[in-house]
N, C-alpha and C positions, 0 to 999 in steps of 0.2 A: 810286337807290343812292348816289348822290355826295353826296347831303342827309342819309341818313339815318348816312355818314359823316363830314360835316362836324357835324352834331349830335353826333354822337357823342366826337368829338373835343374840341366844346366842352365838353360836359358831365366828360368826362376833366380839360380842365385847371381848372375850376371846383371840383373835384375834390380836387386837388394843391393847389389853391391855397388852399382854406379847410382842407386836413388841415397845412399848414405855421404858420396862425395859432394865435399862444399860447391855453391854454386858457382864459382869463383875459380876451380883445380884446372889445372893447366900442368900436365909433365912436361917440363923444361926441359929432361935430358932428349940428348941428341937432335932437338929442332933446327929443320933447315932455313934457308931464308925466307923459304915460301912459307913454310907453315907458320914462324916470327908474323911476317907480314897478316898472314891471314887468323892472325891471333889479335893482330896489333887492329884489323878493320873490323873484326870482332867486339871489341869492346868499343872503337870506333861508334859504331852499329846502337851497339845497346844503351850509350850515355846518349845520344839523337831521340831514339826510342824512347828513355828515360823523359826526357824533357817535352815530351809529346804529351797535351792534357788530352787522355782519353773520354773524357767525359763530354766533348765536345765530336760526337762524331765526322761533323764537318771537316773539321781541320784536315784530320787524316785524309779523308776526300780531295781535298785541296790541296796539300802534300804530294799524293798520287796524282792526281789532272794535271799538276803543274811541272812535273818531272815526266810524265808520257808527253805532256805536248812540248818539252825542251826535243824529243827523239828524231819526228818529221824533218823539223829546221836544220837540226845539226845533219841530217841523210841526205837535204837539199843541196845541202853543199858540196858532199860527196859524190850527188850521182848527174847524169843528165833529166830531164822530164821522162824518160821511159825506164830509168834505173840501171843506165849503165855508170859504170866506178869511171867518176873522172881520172881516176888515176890507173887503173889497168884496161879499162876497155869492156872489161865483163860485165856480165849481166849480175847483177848482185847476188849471193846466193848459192852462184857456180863457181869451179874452181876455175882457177887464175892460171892459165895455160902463157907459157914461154920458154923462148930460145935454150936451150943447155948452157949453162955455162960450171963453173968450179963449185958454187954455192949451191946448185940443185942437187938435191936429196931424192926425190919422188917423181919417176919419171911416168908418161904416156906413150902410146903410140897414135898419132894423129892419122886419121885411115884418110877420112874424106871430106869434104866441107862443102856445104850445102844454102842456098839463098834462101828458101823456105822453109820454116822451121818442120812444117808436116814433113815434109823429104828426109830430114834428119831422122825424125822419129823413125819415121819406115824403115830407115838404112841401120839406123841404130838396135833395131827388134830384133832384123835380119841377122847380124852380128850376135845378137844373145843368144840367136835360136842356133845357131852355131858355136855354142860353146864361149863367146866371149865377153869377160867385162865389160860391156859400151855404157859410154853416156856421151851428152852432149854439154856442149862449153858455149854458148854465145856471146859474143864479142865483136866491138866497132873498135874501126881502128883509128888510132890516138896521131891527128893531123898535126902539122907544125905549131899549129897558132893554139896547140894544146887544147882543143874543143875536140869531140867525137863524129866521123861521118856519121853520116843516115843509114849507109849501106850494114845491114849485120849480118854476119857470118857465124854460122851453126854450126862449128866443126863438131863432128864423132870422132870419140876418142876410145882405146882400149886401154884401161887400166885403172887403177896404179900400179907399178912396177918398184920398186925401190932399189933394183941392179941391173946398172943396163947390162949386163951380163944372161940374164932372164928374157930381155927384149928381144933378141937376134933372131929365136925359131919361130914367134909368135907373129913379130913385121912378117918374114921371107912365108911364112904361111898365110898370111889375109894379102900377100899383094900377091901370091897366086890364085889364091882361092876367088877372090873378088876384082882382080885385075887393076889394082890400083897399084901410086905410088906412094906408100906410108912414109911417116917418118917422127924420127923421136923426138919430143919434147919436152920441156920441165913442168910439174904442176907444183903447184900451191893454191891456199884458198887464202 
């Protein structure tokens, strides 16, 4: 009871104490660039807000409508008609599975790959109920004339990992255990 009064007490003058600060306080010392920025889209923000005649419900309405429907148009361009990323192949949403190279950070174990997404699922459950991170990645792959096949591939993945140092006994175990051949690859989203 004495805690959950002393809490409470603090939280009161915490309270008081940021409803006495000007609307306007900002601690300058030690801001980083991010915070600058997001100080600086801040008041951005509020002089837009400002200039918005509230008394016109409308507007506001039409402000929103006209900024959700800029969203579709610009994602059209981005994806194919079924919403894969013109640009890496994935299904929007998933993460962005590829090759290892020097810049990957966040690795996977790519176990198995699958033409129908139910199969995935199945293999992927399988995988959890044995102890392992799974998901799936769906991705078409990215033809010369830079369009996406038809064909998509469901790969199941284990992880994230972030050393491949960590990956060695977790592959050499699911390619016993499940008789496949795994292998490592880079994620991102």
């Amino acid at each position: 009871m004495i805690l959950l009064a002393a809490g409470g007490l603090l939280l009161g003058l915490f309270y008081f104490d940021y409803r006495d600060l000007e609307e306007n306080y900002v601690s300058t010392g030690g801001l980083t660039s991010v915070e600058t920025n997001l100080l600086e889209m801040r008041d951005s923000l509020k002089e837009r807000m400002d200039a918005i005649d509230y008394s016109d419900n409308s507007t506001i309405s039409q402000i929103a409508s006209d900024r959700l429907s800029e969203i579709p148009s610009k994602m059209r361009e981005l994806a194919d008609s079924e919403n894969y990323s013109l640009d890496s192949g994935t299904l929007f949403g998933e993460p962005v599975m590829s090759a290892v190279n020097e810049q990957t950070q966040v690795f996977a174990i790519r176990v198995k790959a699958f033409d129908l997404l139910e199969n995935a699922r199945l293999f992927r459950e399988t995988l959890r109920d044995n102890g392992h991170d799974a998901f799936i990645s769906s991705a078409k792959e990215i033809l010369d004339d830079n369009t996406l096949s038809e064909v998509v591939d469901h790969g199941v993945y284990v992880g994230p990992f972030l050393k491949v140092a960590d990956i060695d006994e977790v592959l050499e175990s699911i390619n016993i255990q499940f008789g496949v051949e795994s292998s490592v690859v880079g994620m991102s989203q």
